[in-house]
PLY file of the C-alpha trace (Angstrom):
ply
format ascii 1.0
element vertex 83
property float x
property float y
property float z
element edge 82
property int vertex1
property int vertex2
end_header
60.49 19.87 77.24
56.58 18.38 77.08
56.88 14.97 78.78
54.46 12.07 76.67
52.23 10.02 78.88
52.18 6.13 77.54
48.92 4.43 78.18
48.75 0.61 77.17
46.40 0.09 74.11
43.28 -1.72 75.45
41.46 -1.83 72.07
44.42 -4.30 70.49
42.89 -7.44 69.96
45.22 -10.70 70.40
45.61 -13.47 68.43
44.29 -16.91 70.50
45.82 -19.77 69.94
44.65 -23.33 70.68
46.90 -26.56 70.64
47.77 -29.37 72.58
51.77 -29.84 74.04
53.48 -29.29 77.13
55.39 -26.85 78.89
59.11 -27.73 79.18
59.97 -25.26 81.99
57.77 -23.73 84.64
55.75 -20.75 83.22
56.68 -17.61 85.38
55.87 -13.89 84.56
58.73 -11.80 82.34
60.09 -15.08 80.96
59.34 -16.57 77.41
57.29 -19.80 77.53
59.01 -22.90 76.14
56.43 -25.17 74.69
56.76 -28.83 73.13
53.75 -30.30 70.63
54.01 -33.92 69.15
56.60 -32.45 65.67
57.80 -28.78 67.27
59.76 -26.77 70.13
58.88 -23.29 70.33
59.45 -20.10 72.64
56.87 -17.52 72.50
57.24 -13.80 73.34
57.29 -12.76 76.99
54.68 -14.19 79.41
52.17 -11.13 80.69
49.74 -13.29 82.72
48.90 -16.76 84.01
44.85 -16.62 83.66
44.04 -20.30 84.16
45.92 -23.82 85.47
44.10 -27.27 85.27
44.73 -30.40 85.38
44.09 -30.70 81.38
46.03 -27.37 80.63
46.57 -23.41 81.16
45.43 -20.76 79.30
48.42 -17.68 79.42
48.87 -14.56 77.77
52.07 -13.19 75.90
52.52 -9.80 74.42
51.18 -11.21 70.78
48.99 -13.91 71.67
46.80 -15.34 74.40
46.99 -19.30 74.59
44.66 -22.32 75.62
47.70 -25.29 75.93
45.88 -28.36 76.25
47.80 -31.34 77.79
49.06 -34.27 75.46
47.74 -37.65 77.01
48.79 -40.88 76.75
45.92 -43.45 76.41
46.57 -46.54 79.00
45.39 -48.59 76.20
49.11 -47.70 74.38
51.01 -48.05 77.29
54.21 -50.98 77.33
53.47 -53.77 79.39
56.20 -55.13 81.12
55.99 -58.73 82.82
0 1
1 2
2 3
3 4
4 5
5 6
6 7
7 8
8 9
9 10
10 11
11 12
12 13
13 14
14 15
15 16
16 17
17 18
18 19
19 20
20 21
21 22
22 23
23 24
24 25
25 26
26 27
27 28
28 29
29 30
30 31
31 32
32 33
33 34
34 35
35 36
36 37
37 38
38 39
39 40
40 41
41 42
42 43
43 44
44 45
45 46
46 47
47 48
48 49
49 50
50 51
51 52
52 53
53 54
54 55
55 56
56 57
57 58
58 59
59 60
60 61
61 62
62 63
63 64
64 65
65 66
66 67
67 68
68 69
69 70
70 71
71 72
72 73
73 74
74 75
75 76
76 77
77 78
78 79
79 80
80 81
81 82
């Protein structure tokens, strides 16, 4: 019996993906990515890699896609004042 070797593709380009929301749950590595924008909740496919965390987002990869999530903001200029 011949045993096949399986190498990852490195040529396979990825789609990016740029929009502004926030996490609902933690990211972690092996999990699906729960994400919440201004009109939509949405899981993406597993989480491969955390490559950047700042205070104005994170940039991850998934097994389709690699995305920049930007953080929503509220402007203090919209903000409830209370007396």
């Amino acid at each position: 019996m011949k045993r096949h070797r399986k190498e990852p593709l490195q040529n396979v380009k990825k789609t990016i993906v740029t929009m502004t929301g926030t996490p609902s749950l933690p990211l972690r590595i092996g999990e699906n990515a729960w994400i919440r924008t201004r009109h939509q909740f949405f899981t993406t496919s597993m989480v491969l890699k955390i490559m950047e965390v700042a205070e104005d987002g994170i940039k991850f990869e998934t097994c389709n896609t690699i995305y920049h999530l930007r953080y929503e903001t509220i402007s203090a200029e919209s903000g409830v004042m209370c007396a």
